[in-house]
Steps between C-alpha positions, in 0.01 A plus 500: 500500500167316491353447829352181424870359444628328791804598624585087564363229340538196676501117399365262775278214600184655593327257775184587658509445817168330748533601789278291733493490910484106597576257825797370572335092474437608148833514402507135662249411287620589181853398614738833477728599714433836631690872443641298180455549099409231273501443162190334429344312147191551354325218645592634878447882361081379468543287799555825728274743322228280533625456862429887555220559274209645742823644725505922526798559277700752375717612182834645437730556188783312633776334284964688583485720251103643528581607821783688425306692227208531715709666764685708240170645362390563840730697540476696230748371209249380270582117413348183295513158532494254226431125550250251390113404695278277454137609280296399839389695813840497636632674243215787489533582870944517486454751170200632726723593813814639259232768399405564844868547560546705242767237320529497106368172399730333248368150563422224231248275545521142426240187532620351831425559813657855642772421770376490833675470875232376716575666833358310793583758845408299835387700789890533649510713155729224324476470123535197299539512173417301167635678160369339195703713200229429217465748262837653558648183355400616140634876482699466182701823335236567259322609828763787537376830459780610350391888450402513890861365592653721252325824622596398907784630710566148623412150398481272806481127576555227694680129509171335523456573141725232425230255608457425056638517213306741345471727849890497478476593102283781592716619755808500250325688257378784779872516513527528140273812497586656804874490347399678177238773678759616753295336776676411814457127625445432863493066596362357815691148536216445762506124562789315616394194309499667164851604583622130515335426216610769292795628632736534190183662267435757808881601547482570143179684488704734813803518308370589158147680571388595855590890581329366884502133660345426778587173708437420848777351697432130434446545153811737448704176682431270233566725206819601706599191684554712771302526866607849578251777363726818459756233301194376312432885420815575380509233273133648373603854473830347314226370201211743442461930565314420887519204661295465819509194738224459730635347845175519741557677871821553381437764278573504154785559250541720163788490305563744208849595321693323767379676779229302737270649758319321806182602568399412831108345556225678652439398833121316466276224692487230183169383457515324156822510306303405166600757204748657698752477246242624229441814699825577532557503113232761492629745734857467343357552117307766606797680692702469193226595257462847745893538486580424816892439598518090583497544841152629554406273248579229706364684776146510371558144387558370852255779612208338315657107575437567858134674483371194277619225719288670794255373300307215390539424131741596233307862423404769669127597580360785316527751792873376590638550134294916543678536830868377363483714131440791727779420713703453222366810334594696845784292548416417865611137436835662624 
């Protein structure tokens, strides 16, 4: 096998995120609410980066479905992400950090701005935070590398992608490919609100594509119309190979040929629950891509869930990821 082929090739919205450290009477004065997430314009996307220009900040390749490839690589199952940035600084310094991390870079580039989040953390460590989508807006299934996808393991993606059109025709011809290569196809509902607006084209995608779903417990209510998580899973598992409903302290849920296993969560101090769900994906794919029976998969999964929300942000630092892939090389995650 060639090792420069990923073993997953991912389709997301890659969104650089700015971190910057402000005051808590400058969230007055630009008017947000803090420890929420806004979907901003253009117009108020300028209005806050001028706001911080001259500010210390920081960068991050942030965006559901870079983090779970970013994890993945870390540790060790080589991944790439594909998705659409901006020709501007932005977009250097995400394709920048994806090198550092040792990520495939499958990105497009378009001429608009590269999506951004700009972070603002106050002193009690609270982040607000204002997504502007951009670039990703334009990914189109031209932008499919479809001899990348072919040559992965898994093809993975996420219900944001149903934010166009043409990021939804993209997504269905991934599909396409993955279908005819043998690759297996792992989905990430990931946002409740994509759920409601898509529920009938995302039950279909589970039913007739996805070998793994992924749905917390809110989202896995409205595709089910049911508030109980194991029912919710059983309903999943009922639809696609592995169906896995995320349900917070309570644990989780996998469901597979009728049979359905709780998996207890980790007990952790939550710092930031941001990504959570996006780390989880990671530890389960790579459990499955090592073999690993569905139990310690979801072991791992929860294992990694509860180490990443005792932490600020939706990624582990550099010397966090080296200290969990030796864990999980050791496997004193146990």
């Amino acid at each position: 096998m060639d090792p420069h082929q990923p073993r997953v090739y991912g389709i997301g919205n890659p969104l650089i995120d700015i971190l910057v450290d402000v005051e808590d009477h400058d969230l007055s004065l630009l008017g947000l609410h803090k420890g929420t997430m806004h979907l901003i314009s253009s117009d108020r996307r300028m209005e806050l980066l001028d706001f911080i220009d001259g500010k210390p900040v920081s960068y991050r390749c942030g965006g559901s479905c870079p983090n779970t490839m970013i994890t993945l690589s870390a540790c060790g199952i080589p991944s790439a992400i594909a998705g659409m940035v901006g020709n501007d600084r932005f977009g250097s310094i995400y394709r920048k950090n994806l090198q550092s991390l040792k990520v495939s870079d499958a990105l497009k580039s378009f001429d608009a701005p590269t999506g951004s989040s700009i972070i603002l953390v106050t002193p009690d460590c609270e982040r607000t935070m204002n997504t502007y989508l951009g670039a990703n807006r334009y990914f189109s299934p031209e932008d499919v590398d479809e001899a990348t996808l072919a040559g992965s393991d898994l093809f993975h993606f996420t219900g944001y992608m149903w934010d166009t059109e043409n990021q939804k025709q993209a997504i269905m011809k991934g599909m396409s490919i993955a279908h005819r290569s043998g690759t297996r196809i792992s989905f990430d509902i990931a946002d409740p609100f994509a759920v409601s607006r898509n529920r009938e084209a995302f039950l279909s995608i589970i039913t007739d594509h996805a070998d793994v779903v992924f749905a917390n417990s809110e989202e896995a209510r409205i595709l089910f119309d049911r508030y109980d998580p194991y029912e919710c899973a059983k309903s999943l598992g009922r639809r696609c190979r592995i169906g896995v409903v995320k349900a917070g302290r309570n644990g989780s849920y996998i469901a597979s040929e009728d049979k359905i296993l709780r998996i207890p969560a980790y007990p952790c101090t939550p710092v930031d629950t941001t990504g959570a769900g996006d780390i989880y994906a990671s530890g389960f794919l790579y459990s499955l891509m090592h073999g690993f029976t569905l139990g310690v998969c979801g072991r791992i999964a929860s294992y990694l869930a509860s180490q990443i929300i005792e932490e600020h942000g939706a990624q582990f630092s550099l010397d966090s990821l080296e200290k969990i892939k030796k864990m999980l090389e050791k496997e004193t995650w146990n």
